[in-house]
N, C-alpha and C positions, 0 to 999 in steps of 0.2 A: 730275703729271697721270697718270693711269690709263690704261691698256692701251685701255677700254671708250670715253675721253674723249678720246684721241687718235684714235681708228678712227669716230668720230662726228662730230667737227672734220676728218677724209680725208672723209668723204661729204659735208658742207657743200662741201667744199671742190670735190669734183667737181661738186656738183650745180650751184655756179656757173661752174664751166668749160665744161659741157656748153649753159647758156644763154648763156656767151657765144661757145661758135662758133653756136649758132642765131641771135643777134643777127649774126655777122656770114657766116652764110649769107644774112642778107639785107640786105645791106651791096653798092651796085652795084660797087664798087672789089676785091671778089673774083671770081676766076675761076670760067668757069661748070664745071671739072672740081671746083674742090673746094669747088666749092655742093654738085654730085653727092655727092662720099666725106661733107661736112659732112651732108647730110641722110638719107646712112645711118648714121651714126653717133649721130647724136641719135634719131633713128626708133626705132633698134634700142633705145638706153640705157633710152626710157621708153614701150617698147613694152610691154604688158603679158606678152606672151607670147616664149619666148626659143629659140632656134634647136635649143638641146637645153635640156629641159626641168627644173628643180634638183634635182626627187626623182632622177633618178640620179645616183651615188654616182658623186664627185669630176669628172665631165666636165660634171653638169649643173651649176656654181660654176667648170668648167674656163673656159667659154666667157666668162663674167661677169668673169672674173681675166684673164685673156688677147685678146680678142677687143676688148673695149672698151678697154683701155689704147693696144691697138696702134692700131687707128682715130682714138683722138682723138691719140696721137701723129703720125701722117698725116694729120689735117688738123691740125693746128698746123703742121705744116710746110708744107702747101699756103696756106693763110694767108698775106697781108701780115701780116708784125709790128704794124707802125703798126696796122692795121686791127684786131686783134686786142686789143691794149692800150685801144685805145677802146670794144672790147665788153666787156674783162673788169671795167673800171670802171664801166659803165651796167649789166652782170652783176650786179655788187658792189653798187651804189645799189639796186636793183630787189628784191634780195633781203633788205637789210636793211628797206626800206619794208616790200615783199609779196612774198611767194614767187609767182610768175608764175604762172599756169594758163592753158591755150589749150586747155577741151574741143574747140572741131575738130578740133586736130590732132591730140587722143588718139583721136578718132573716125574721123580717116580713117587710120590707125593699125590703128585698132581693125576694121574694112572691110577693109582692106591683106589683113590675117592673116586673115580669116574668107573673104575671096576667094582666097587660095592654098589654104585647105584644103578650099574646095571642089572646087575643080581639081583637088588629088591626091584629093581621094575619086570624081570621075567618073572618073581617070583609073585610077583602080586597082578602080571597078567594071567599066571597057572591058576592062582586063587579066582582070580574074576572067570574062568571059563569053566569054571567045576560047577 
């Protein structure tokens, strides 16, 4: 297998990991702290926009490399096992059926980020007229 073919079978592979801690963020048998860490973690993964942005050279792929590995590490551990084994099966089935799309939640996502950067734009026009 290829360099190309293995690094493309890691993205399948995350992409169904990352649906199933959203499957079981909403799982009532999980705690409501690592509902919290689980729905920033997924928020973040298929947010379109990223905390530091990739055109900068090695921190903008730093954050994509490090940042998400640690998170979805943290919530597997916050996770029941049990619970987590039953989402990554119905993960598994869902993706080989259809790969899942939820436009609302790319939309309130998509909100999320355009309502922070408004904020820092009022707030850094308040700074500019002091």
């Amino acid at each position: 297998m290829s360099t190309i073919e293995r690094w493309k079978q890691r993205a399948r592979s995350l992409k169904t990991e990352l649906y199933a801690i959203y499957l079981a963020y909403r799982d009532p048998r999980v705690p409501w702290y690592a509902r919290v860490v689980a729905a920033c973690v997924v928020g973040y993964a298929f947010s379109p926009i990223d905390l530091i942005p990739d055109p900068i050279p090695i921190l903008g792929y730093l954050d994509d490399l490090l940042l998400l590995p640690l998170g979805i590490a943290l919530v597997l551990r916050l996770i029941p096992p049990v619970v987590m084994a039953e989402c990554r099966v119905k993960a598994q089935a869902a993706m080989r059926e259809n790969k899942p799309t939820n436009w609302i939640a790319a939309g309130v996502i998509v909100v999320i980020w355009l309502l922070l950067a408004a904020a820092a734009l009022l707030l850094t026009m308040r700074m500019i007229q002091r």
